[in-house]
C-alpha positions as CSV (number, residue, x, y, z in Angstrom):
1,X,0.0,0.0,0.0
2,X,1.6,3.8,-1.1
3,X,2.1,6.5,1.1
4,X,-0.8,8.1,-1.1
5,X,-3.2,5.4,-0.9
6,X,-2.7,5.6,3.0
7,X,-2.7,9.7,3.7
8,X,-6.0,9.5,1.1
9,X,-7.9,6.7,3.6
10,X,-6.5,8.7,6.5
11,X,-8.5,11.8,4.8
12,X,-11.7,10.2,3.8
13,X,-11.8,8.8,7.8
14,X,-11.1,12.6,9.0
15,X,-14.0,13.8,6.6
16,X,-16.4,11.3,7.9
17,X,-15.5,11.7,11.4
18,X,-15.8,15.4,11.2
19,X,-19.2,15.1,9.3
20,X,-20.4,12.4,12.2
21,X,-19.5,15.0,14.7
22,X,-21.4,18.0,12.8
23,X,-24.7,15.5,12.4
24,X,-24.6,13.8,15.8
25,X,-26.2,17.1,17.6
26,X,-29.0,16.5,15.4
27,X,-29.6,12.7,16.4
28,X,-28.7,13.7,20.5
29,X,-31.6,16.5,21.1
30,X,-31.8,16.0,25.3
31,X,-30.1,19.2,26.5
32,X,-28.3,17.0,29.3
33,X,-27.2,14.6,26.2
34,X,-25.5,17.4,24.7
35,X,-23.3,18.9,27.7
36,X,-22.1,15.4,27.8
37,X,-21.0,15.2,24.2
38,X,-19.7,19.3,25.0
39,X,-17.8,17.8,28.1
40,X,-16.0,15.3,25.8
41,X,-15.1,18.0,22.8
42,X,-13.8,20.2,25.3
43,X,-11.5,17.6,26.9
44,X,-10.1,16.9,23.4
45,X,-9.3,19.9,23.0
46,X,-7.3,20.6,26.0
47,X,-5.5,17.0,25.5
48,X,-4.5,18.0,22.1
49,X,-2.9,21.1,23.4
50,X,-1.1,19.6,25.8
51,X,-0.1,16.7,23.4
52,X,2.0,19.8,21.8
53,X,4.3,20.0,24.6
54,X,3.9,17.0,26.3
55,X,3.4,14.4,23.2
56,X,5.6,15.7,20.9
57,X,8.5,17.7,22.6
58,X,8.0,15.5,25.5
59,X,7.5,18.0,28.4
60,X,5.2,16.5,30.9
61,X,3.8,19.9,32.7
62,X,1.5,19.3,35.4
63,X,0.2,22.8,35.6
64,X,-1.5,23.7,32.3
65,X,-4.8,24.9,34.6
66,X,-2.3,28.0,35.1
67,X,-3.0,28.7,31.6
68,X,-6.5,27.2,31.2
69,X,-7.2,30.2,34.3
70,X,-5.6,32.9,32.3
71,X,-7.6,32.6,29.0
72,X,-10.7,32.6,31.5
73,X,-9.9,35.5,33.6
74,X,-8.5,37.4,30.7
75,X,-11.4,36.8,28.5
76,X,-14.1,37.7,31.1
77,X,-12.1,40.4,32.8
78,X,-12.2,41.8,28.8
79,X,-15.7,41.8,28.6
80,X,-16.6,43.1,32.0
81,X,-14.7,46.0,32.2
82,X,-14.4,47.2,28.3
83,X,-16.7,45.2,27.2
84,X,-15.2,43.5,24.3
85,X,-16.7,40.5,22.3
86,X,-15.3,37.2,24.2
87,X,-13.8,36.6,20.4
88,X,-11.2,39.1,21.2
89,X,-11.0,37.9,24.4
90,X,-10.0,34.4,23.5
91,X,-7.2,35.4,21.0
92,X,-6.3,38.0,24.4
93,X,-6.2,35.1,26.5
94,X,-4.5,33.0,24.5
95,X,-1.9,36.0,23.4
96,X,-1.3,36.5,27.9
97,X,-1.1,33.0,28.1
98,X,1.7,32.7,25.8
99,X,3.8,35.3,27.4
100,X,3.1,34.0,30.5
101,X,4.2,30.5,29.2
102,X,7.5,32.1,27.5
103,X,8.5,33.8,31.2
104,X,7.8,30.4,32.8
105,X,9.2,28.5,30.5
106,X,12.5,30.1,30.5
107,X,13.7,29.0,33.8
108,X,11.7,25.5,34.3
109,X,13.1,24.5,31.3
110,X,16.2,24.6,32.8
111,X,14.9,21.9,34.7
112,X,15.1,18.0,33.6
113,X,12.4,15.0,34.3
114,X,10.3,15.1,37.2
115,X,11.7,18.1,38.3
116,X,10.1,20.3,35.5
117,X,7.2,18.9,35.9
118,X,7.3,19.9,39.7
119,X,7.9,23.5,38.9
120,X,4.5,23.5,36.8
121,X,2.7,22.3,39.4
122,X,4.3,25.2,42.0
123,X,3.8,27.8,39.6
124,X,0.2,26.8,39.0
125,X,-0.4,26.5,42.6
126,X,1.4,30.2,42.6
127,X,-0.9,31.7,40.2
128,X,-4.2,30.1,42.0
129,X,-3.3,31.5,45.1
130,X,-2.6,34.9,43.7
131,X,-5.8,35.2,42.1
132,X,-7.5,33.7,45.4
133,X,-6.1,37.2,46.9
134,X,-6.7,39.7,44.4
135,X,-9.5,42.5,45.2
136,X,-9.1,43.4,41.4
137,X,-10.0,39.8,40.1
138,X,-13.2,39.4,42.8
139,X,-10.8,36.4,44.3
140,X,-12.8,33.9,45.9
141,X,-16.1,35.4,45.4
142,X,-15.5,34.4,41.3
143,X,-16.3,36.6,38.4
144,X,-20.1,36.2,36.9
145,X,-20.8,37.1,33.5
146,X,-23.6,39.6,32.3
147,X,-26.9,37.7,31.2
148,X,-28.4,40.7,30.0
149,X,-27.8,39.5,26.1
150,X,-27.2,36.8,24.5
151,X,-26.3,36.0,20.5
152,X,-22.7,35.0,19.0
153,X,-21.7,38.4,19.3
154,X,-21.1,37.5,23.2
155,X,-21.0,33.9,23.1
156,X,-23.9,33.4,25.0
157,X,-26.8,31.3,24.0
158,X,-29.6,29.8,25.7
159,X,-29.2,26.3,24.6
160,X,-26.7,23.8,24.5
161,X,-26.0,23.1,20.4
162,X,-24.2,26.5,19.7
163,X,-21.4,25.6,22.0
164,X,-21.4,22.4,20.4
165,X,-20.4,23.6,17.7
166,X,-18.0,26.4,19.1
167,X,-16.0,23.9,20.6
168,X,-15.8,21.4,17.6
169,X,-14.5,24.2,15.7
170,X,-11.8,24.8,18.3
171,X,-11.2,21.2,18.4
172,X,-10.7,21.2,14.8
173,X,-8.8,24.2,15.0
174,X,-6.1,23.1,17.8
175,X,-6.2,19.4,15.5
176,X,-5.6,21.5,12.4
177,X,-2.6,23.2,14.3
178,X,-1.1,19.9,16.2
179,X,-1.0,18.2,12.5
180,X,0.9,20.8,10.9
181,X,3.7,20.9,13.5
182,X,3.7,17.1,13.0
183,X,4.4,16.9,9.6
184,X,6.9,20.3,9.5
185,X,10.5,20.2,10.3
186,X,9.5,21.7,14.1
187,X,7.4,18.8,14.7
188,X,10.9,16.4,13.9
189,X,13.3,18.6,16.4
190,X,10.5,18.4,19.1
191,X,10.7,14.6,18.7
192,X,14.3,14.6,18.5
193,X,14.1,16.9,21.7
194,X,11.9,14.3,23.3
195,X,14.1,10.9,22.3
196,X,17.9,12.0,21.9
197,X,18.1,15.7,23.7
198,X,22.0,15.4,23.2
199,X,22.3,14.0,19.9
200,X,19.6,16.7,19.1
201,X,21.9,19.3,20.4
202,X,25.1,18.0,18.8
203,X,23.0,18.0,15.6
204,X,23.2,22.2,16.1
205,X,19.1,21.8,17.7
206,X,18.3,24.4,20.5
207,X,16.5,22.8,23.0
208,X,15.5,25.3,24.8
209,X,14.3,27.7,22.0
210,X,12.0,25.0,20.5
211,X,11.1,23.9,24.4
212,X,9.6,27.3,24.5
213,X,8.1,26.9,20.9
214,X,6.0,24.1,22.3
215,X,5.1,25.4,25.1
216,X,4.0,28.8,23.9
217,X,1.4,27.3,21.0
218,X,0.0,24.9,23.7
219,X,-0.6,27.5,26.3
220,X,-2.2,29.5,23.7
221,X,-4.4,26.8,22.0
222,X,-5.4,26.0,26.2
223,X,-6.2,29.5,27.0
224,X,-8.7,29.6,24.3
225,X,-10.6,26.6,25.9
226,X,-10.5,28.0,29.8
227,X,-11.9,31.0,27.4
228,X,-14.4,28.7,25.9
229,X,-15.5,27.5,29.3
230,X,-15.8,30.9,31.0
231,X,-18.5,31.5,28.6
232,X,-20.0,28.4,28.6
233,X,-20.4,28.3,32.2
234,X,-21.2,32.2,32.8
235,X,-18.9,31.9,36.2
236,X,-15.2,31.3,37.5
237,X,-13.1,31.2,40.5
238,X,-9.8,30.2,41.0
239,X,-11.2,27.0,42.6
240,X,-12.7,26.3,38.9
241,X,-10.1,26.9,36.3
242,X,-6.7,27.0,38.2
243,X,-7.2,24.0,40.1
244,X,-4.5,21.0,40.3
245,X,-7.1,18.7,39.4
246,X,-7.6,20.5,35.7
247,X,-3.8,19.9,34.9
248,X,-4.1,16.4,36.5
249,X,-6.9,15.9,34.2
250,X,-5.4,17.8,31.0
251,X,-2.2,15.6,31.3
252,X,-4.0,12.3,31.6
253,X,-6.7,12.3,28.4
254,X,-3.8,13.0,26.2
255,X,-1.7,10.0,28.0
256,X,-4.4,7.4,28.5
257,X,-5.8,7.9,24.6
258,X,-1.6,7.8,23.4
259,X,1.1,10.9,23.8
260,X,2.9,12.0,20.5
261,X,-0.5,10.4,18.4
262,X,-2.8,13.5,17.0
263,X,-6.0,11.7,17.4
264,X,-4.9,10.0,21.0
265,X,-6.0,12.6,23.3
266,X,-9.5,12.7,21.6
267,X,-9.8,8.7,22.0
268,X,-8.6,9.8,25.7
269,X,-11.2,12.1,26.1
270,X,-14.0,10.1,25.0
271,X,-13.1,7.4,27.3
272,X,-12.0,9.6,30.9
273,X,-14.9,12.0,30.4
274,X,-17.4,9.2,30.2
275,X,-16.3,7.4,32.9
276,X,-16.0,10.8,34.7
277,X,-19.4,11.6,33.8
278,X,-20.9,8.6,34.9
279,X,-19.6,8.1,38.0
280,X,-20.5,11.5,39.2
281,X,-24.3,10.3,38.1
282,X,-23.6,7.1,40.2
283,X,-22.2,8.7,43.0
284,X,-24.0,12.1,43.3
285,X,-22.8,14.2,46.3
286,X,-21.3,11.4,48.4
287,X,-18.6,10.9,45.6
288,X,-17.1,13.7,46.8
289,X,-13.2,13.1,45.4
290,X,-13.8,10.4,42.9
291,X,-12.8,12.1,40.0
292,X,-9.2,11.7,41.9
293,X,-9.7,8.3,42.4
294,X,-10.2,7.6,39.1
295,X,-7.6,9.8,37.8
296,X,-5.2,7.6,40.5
297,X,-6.5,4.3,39.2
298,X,-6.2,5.8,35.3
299,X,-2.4,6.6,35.6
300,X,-2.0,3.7,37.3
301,X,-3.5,1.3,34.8
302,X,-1.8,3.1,31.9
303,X,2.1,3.0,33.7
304,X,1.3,-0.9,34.4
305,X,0.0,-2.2,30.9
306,X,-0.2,0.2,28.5
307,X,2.3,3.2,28.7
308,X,1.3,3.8,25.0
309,X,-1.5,4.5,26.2
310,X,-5.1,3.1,24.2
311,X,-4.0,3.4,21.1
312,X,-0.8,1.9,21.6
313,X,-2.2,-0.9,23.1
314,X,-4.6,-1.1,20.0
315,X,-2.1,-1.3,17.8
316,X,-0.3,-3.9,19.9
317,X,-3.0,-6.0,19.1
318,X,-3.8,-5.7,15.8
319,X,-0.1,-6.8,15.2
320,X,-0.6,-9.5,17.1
321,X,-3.9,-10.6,15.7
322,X,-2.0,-9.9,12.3
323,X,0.8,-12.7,13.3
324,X,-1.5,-15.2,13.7
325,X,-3.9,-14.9,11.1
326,X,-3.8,-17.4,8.1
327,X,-1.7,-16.5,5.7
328,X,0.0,-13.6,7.3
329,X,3.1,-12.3,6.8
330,X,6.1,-12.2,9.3
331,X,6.5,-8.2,10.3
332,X,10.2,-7.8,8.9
333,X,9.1,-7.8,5.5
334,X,7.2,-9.6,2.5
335,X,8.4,-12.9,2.8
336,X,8.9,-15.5,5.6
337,X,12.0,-16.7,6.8
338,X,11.0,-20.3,5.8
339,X,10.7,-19.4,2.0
340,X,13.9,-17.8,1.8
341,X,16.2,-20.9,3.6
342,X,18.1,-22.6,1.1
């Protein structure tokens, strides 16, 4: 089978999959149905983002809520006080978040391992107590946003299916971005970056300038969604968009669905958010904390059998079921060791 052949099946599946995606609102008409499906879009989307920085360049941060926070506060703060359409106020948000990411990211990158991913989570931790504390930003009170309009010119609506498709967009949009890094010559240092750091600096590679590279489009792309759900859900707090449990959450859909794999994070969503979802409907108030739980029992489960994550583990079996099929072919190549012995 040709490259062409394969890139061409890959788009006829992408088409179909975004045309599913488009028609499915139509089919799933229960209001309640819908924030589900909303949920799962805009866990994609944040798990794509990070994917950019902790897939591909191979980054793990544990404190991407710091930037989820800033495109909600900066959004909201924008439409409160000047009053400007929230789709300024994403590309604000996501602008701040980017500078905040390149000051950040200047001296944790300095850092190797587990301890970078350390400093995200003190810096998030930082920015949540910070906010907590500021008169200027309400602090713990939270910021509500006017309901006195509503209309895509301020992003709010009265039913569910117009955010729907907001956030598919966005999904498709931070997709659209995460594929073209993949297949340009960035997308190759970050994976050099991620699997041979030295040789990728003896090859004349600056780690830490395309470190920051990473970093900056995935703080921007995850800025946009806090954005996105600061409109959705009309109010924030620090307790809502900077907590640890966002980046916990952020991190883990993009490695239980398979880091460094464009459509892993979406798999990772589908599956963490539904399992999320209904366990909160099982539980109700006296699951107070079991979104941590499973989040424990997720990492745990990936780290033991699958550190691929689902869709290495997929593939893991379909070369295995390939193997033993009749007539199969051994993996090195087109003919079987037998048929070549003399």
């Amino acid at each position: 089978m040709t490259t062409a052949t394969i890139l061409s099946r890959k788009g006829v599946g992408t088409i179909a999959l975004l045309a599913l995606a488009a028609l499915l609102p139509l089919a799933v008409t229960e209001p309640s149905q819908q924030n589900f499906l909303i949920l799962i879009l805009m866990g994609a989307q944040m798990g794509v983002a990070w994917n950019i920085v902790g897939g591909y360049a191979g980054q793990v941060s544990l404190g991407h809520a710091v930037f989820y926070g800033i495109g909600a506060y900066t959004s909201t703060m924008l439409l409160l006080t000047l009053g400007l359409t929230p789709w300024i106020g994403a590309l604000a948000g996501g602008l701040v978040a980017a500078a905040f990411a390149l000051a950040m990211g200047w001296p944790c990158f300095r850092l190797k391992g587990h301890y970078f991913a350390m400093a995200t989570i003190a810096v998030a931790e930082i920015m949540q107590i910070l906010v907590t504390n500021s008169d200027a930003l309400e602090g713990a009170v939270g910021l509500y946003l006017p309901m006195d309009q509503s209309g895509w010119g301020v992003l709010i609506f009265l039913s569910k299916l117009p955010y729907y498709y907001v956030i598919l967009g966005l999904l498709v949009l931070t997709v659209l971005v995460s594929w073209a890094i993949e297949r340009s010559h960035i997308g190759y240092y970050f994976r050099a970056i991620k699997d041979e750091p030295e040789a990728a600096r003896a090859l004349g590679v600056s780690l830490t300038r395309y470190k920051l590279i990473a970093l900056t489009v995935s703080a921007f792309l995850t800025a946009m969604g806090g954005s996105f759900y600061a409109q959705k859900e009309m109010f924030i707090d620090p307790g809502s968009v900077f907590a640890t449990t966002i980046s916990i959450k952020i991190a883990l859909i993009a490695i239980l669905g398979g880091v460094g794999r464009l459509t892993g994070p979406v798999l990772g969503a589908v599956i963490l958010i539904t399992i999320e979802e209904y366990s909160r409907t099982l539980f109700g108030s006296t699951g107070s904390g079991t979104d941590m739980i499973i989040y424990a029992a997720m990492i745990i489960l990936v780290a033991v059998f699958s550190p691929s994550g689902v869709l290495g583990l997929l593939g893991d079996l379909h070369r295995h079921l390939g193997r033993h099929l009749p007539g199969a072919k051994p993996a090195g190549g087109e003919t079987s060791a037998k048929e070549i012995r003399p």
